[in-house]
N, C-alpha and C positions, 0 to 999 in steps of 0.2 A: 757657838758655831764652831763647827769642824774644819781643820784645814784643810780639806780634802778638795781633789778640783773640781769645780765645777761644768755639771755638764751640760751639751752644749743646746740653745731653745731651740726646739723643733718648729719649725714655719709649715704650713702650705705650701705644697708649688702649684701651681694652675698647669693643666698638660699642656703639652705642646699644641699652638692651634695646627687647625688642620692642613695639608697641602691643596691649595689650590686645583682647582680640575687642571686638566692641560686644555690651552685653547680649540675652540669649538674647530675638527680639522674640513677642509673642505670636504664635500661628499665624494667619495671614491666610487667605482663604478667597476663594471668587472664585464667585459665579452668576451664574444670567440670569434675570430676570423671567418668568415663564412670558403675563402677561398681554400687555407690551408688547417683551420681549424685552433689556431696558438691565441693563445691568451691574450688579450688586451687590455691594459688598466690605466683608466682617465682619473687624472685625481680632481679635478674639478679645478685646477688653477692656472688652465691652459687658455686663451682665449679665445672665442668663441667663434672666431674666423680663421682659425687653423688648424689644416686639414691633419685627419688622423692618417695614419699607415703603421700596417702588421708590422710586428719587429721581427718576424720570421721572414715573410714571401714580400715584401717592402711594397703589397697592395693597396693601392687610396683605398681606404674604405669609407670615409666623408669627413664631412666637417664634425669640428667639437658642437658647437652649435644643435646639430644635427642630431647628436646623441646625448644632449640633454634637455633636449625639449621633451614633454609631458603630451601627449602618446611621442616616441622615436620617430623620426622619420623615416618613412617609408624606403627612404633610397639607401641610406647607409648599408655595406656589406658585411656586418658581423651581427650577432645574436647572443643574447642573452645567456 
């Protein structure tokens, strides 16, 4: 045997696992003011007895409730 040094064992690494999703976020929603026309976005973790208003023309436009129900309700004043 040689004195030479020894070089060094080579192993496996296993890759990095993977990252995680990011948790599931609540459903976001997107309208428009029906009075002044500005943008409205519910993120869905509002609860469902308080009342929405434009951030522009400070209009009720209805309830949270009201704009997550499956058809909209009828009364709310902004639009899709």
């Amino acid at each position: 045997m040689t004195d030479a040094p020894r070089r060094p064992i080579l192993s496996l690494k296993f890759p990095p696992a993977p990252k995680a999703p990011p948790p599931a976020a609540a459903k976001e929603s997107r309208w428009k003011c029906k009075p002044c026309g500005a943008a409205v976005v519910l993120t869905g973790a509002e609860p469902d007895d308080q009342e929405v208003r434009c951030p522009a023309c400070n209009a009720k436009l209805g309830l949270v409730g009201q704009f997550l129900s499956d058809p909209p309700s009828p009364k709310i004043r902004a639009r899709r």
